[in-house]
C-alpha positions in Angstrom: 21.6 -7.1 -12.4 22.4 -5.7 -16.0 24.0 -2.3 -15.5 22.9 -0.2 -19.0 24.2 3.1 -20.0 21.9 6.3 -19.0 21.1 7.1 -22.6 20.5 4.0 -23.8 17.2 2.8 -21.6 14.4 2.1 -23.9 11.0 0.4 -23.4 8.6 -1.3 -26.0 5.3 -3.1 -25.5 4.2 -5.5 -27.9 0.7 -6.8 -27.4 -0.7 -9.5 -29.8 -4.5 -8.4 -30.4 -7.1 -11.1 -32.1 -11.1 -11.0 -31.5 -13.8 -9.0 -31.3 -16.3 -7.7 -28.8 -16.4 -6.6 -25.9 -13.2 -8.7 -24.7 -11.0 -6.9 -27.6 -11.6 -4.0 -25.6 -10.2 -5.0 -22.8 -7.3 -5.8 -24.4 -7.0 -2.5 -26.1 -7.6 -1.2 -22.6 -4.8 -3.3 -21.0 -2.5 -2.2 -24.1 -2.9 1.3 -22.7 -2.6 0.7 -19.2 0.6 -1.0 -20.0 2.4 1.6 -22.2 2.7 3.2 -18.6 5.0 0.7 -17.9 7.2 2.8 -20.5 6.9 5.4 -18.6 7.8 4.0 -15.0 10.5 2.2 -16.9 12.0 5.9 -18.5 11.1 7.1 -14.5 14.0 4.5 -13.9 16.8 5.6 -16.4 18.5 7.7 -14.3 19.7 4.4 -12.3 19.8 2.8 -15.3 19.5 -0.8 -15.3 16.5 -3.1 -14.5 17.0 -6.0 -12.2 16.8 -9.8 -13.3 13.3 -10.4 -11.9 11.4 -8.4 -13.7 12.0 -5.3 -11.0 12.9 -1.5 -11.7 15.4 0.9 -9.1 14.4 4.2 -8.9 17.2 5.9 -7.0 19.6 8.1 -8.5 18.1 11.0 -10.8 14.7 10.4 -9.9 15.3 10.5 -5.5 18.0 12.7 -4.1 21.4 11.5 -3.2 21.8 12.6 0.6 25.5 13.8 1.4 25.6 15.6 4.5 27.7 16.3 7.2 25.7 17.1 9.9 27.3 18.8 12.6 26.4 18.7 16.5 24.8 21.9 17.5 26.4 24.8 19.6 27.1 22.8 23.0 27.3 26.5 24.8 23.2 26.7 23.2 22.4 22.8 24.2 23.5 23.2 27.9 21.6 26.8 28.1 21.5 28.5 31.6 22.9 25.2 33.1 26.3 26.4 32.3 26.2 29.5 33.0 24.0 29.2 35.7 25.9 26.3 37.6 30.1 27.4 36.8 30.1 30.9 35.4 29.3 34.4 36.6 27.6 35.5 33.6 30.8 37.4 32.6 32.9 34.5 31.6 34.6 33.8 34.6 34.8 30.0 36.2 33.2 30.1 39.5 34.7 26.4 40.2 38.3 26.4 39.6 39.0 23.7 36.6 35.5 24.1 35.3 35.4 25.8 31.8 32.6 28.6 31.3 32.4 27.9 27.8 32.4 23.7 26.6 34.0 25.3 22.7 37.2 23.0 23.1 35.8 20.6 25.6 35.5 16.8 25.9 32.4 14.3 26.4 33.6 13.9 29.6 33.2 17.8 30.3 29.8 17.8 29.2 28.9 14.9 31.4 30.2 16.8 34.5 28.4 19.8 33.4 24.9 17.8 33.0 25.4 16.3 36.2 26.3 19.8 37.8 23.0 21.0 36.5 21.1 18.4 37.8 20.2 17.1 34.1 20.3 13.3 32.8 19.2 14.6 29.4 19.2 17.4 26.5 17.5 18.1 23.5 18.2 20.2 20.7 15.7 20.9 17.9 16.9 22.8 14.3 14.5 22.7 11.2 17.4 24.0 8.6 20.4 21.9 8.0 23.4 22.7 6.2 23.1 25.9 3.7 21.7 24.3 1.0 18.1 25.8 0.4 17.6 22.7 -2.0 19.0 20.3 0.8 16.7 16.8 1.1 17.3 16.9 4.8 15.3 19.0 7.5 14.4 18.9 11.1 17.7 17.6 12.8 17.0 16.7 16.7 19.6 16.1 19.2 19.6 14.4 22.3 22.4 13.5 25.3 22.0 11.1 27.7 24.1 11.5 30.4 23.9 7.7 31.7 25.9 7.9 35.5 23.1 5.9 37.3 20.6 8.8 37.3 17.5 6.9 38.2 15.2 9.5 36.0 17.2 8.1 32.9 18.2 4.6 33.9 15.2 3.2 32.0 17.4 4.6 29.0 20.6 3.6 29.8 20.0 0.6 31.0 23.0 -0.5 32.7 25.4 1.3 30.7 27.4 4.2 31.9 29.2 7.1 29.6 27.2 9.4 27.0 24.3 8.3 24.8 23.4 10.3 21.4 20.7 10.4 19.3 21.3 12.3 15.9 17.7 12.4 13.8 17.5 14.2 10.1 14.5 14.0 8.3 14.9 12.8 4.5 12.9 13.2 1.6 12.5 10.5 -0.8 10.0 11.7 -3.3 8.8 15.0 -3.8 5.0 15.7 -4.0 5.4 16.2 -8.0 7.0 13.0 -8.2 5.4 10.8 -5.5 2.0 12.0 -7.5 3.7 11.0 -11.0 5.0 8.0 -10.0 1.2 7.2 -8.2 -0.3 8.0 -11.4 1.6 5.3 -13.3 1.3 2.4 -10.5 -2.5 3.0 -10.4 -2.9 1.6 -14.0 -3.6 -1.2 -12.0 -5.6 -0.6 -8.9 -4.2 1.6 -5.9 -3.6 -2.1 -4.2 -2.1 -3.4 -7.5 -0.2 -0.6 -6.7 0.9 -1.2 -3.4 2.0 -4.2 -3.9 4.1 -3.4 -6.7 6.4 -1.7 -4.4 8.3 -4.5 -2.9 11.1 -2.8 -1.5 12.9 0.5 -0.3 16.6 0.5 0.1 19.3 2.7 1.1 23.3 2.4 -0.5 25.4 3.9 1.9 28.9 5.7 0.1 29.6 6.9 4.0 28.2 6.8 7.2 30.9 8.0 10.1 31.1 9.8 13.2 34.4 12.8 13.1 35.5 15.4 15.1 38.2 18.3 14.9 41.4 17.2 16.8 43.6 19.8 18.4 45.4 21.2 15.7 41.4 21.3 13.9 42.4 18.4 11.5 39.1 16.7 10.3 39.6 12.8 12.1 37.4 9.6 11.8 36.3 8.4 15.5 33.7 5.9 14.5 35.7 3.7 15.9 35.6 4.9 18.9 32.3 4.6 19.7 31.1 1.5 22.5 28.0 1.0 19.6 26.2 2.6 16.9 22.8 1.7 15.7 20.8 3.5 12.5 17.2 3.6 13.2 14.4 4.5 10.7 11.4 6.0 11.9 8.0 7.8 10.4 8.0 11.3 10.3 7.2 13.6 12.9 8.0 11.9 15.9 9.0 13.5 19.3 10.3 10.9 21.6 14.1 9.3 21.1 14.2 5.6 20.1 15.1 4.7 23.6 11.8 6.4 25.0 10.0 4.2 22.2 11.8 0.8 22.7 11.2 1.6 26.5 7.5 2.0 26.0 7.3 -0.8 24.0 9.2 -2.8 26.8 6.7 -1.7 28.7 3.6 -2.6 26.8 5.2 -6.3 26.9 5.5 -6.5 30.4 1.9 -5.8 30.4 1.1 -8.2 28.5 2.5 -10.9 30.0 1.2 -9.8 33.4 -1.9 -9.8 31.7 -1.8 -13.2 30.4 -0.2 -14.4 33.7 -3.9 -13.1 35.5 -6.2 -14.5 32.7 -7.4 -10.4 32.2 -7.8 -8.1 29.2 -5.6 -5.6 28.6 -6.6 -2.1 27.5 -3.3 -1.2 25.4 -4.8 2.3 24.2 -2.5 4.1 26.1 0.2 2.8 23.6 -1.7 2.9 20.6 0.4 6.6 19.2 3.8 4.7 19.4 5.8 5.6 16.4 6.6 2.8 13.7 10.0 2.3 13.4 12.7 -0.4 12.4 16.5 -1.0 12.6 18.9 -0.4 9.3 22.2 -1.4 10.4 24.7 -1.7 13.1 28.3 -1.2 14.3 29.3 -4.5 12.0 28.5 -2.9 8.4 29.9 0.2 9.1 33.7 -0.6 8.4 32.5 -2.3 5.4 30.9 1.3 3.8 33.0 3.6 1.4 33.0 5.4 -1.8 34.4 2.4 -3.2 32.3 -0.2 -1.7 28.8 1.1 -1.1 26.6 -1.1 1.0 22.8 -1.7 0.2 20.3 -2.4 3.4 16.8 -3.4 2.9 14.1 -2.1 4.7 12.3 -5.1 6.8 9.8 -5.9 3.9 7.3 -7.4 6.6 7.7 -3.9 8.8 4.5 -1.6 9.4 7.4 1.1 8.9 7.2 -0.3 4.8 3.6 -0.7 4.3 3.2 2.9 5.3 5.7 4.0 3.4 4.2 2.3 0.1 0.6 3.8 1.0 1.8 7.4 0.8 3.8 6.8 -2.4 0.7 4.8 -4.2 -1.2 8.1 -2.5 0.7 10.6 -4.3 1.7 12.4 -1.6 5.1 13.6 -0.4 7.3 10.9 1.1 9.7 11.2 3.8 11.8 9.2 6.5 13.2 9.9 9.8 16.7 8.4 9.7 18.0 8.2 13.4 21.8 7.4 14.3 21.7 6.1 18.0 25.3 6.0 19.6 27.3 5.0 22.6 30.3 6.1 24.2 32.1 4.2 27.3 33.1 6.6 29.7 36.8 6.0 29.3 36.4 7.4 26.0 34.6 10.4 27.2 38.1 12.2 27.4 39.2 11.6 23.5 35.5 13.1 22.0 34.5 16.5 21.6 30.8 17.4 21.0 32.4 20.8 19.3 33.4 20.7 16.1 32.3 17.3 15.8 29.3 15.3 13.8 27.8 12.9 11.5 28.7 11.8 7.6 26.3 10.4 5.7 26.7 10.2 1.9 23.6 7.6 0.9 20.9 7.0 -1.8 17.5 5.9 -1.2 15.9 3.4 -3.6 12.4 2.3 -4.2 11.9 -1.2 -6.4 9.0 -1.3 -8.5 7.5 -4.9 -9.6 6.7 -4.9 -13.2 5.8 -8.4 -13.1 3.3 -7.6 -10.5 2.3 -4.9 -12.3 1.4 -7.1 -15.3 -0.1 -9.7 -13.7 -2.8 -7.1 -12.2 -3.2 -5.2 -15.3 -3.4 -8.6 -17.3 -6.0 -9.7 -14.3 -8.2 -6.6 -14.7 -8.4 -6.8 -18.5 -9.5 -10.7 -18.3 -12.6 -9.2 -15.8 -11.2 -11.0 -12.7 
């Protein structure tokens, strides 16, 4: 990987051209087709460098750098009438001793009590703006709590585990519609599947992914470590359910299966046709490894249906976007040193997409011969 300066990327296509005919113009054609490289290749300066293999990184000045802190919504507004309802009067006032009306300077471990006083194993909590930016490339932040105490409703969640189970989702936006249409204009030289599979790869560098929280004197503090696990999911756009509800409908659909192939039947698996595409980015592990000073690339599993979608929209020109989900854990034991309050989620990263010019070529030169 040679790193160049910004202002120094340049491009220049030579083509040798002999012959006459009908094959000259081919050629002539392919000479045009692969100036365009040029232009993908100046689409790539703001990262400035192109890769060993032939490959260019279109990240930073051509797909927004996300840094966000994304804060946990208003408890008060995610418990709703079950607070007030179940330990307050409606005029501030505890109606069990020891129970706060108001979960502002609470714990984990109070908002598990209040759940279970309400009779809820779960909350959700939808917002379409996030952060004050108006230019911000995230939208569309959903919460959810688990409260996981053996509830049987939620067990197919939890799974065994006991304490409190988050999901924080942001949508992202990688390419613009201008841009995803630019860049589609330049791939399709080729062909539109040329095109596709000229994309081989869409990574993200982490500068900063942590969970913090405002201590008691309302000092900003670092709990990622802390947490009993933390997973970061990617998923398509527009989903509803929580990665749990999907892993636990996929679970499902295998048990089926094998039951299925266990009675020598055929198994009608409409019902689970709509699940969402989604794959896993990183754990716990990587996460102490990630800073400002040593950012950490992850690769999006280039054999996932996740990928291939993603590639089709760019290569369609439209707008492209990810659902980037951080699924944690807390042990109850650590209920009592977490606060939902004041608390949230860091992310400082920069998407990449990797554009094959070899592949490129090697279509464009394919089409010009007639294959």
């Amino acid at each position: 990987m040679n790193h160049m300066p910004r202002d120094s990327v340049s491009v220049s296509v030579s083509v040798s051209v002999s012959g006459s005919g009908s094959g000259s113009g081919r050629v002539v054609g392919l000479v045009t087709r692969l100036a365009s490289l040029a232009v993908i290749a100046v689409l790539a300066q703001g990262c400035g460098f192109f890769e060993s293999a032939g490959e260019i990184t279109l990240g930073k000045g051509q797909i927004p750098r996300v840094q966000e802190e994304i804060d946990w919504p208003d408890i008060d507004k995610m418990t709703g009438s079950a607070l007030t309802a179940s330990v307050g009067d409606g005029k501030g006032e505890a109606l069990i001793t020891g129970v706060p009306t108001s979960l502002k300077k609470g714990t984990l471990a109070h908002v598990q009590g209040i759940l279970a006083l309400a009779g809820d194993c779960q909350r959700t909590f939808t917002q379409a703006k996030v952060g004050e930016n108006p230019k911000s490339a995230v939208s569309n932040l959903a919460v959810r709590v688990t409260n996981c105490t053996g509830d049987a409703r939620c067990e197919y969640l939890c799974n065994g585990f006991r304490g409190i189970e988050m999901e924080a989702a942001v949508e992202i936006e990688l390419l613009s519609a201008a841009k995803a249409k630019d860049l589609a204009k330049q791939l399709q030289q080729a062909s539109p599947d040329a095109a596709v599979e000229a994309i081989v790869q869409i990574r993200l560098q982490f500068f900063k992914l942590e969970l913090y929280q405002k201590g008691n004197d309302d000092k900003r503090e670092v709990v990622t470590e802390r947490l009993s696990s933390l997973d970061l999911i990617l998923t398509e756009t527009g989903v509803e359910q929580s990665v749990g509800e999907i892993v636990a409908q996929e679970a499902d659909r295998a048990a089926a299966r094998d039951q299925a192939l266990k009675d020598g039947v055929d198994l009608d698996e409409s019902k689970w046709d709509a699940l969402p595409r989604w794959v896993s980015v990183l754990d716990q592990r990587h996460v102490a490894s990630i800073s400002p000073e040593t950012p950490q690339r992850f690769e999006i599993d280039p054999q996932s249906a996740l990928l291939k979608q993603i590639k089709l929209t760019v290569v369609d020109g439209k707008r492209t976007a990810l659902r980037l989900v951080q699924r944690i854990r807390v042990d109850k034991p650590e209920l009592y040193e977490l606060r939902f309050d004041g608390a949230g989620v860091a992310v400082d990263v920069q998407p990449e997409v990797i554009v094959s010019v070899l592949q490129l070529v090697k279509n464009l030169g394919a089409s010009a011969a007639g294959q």
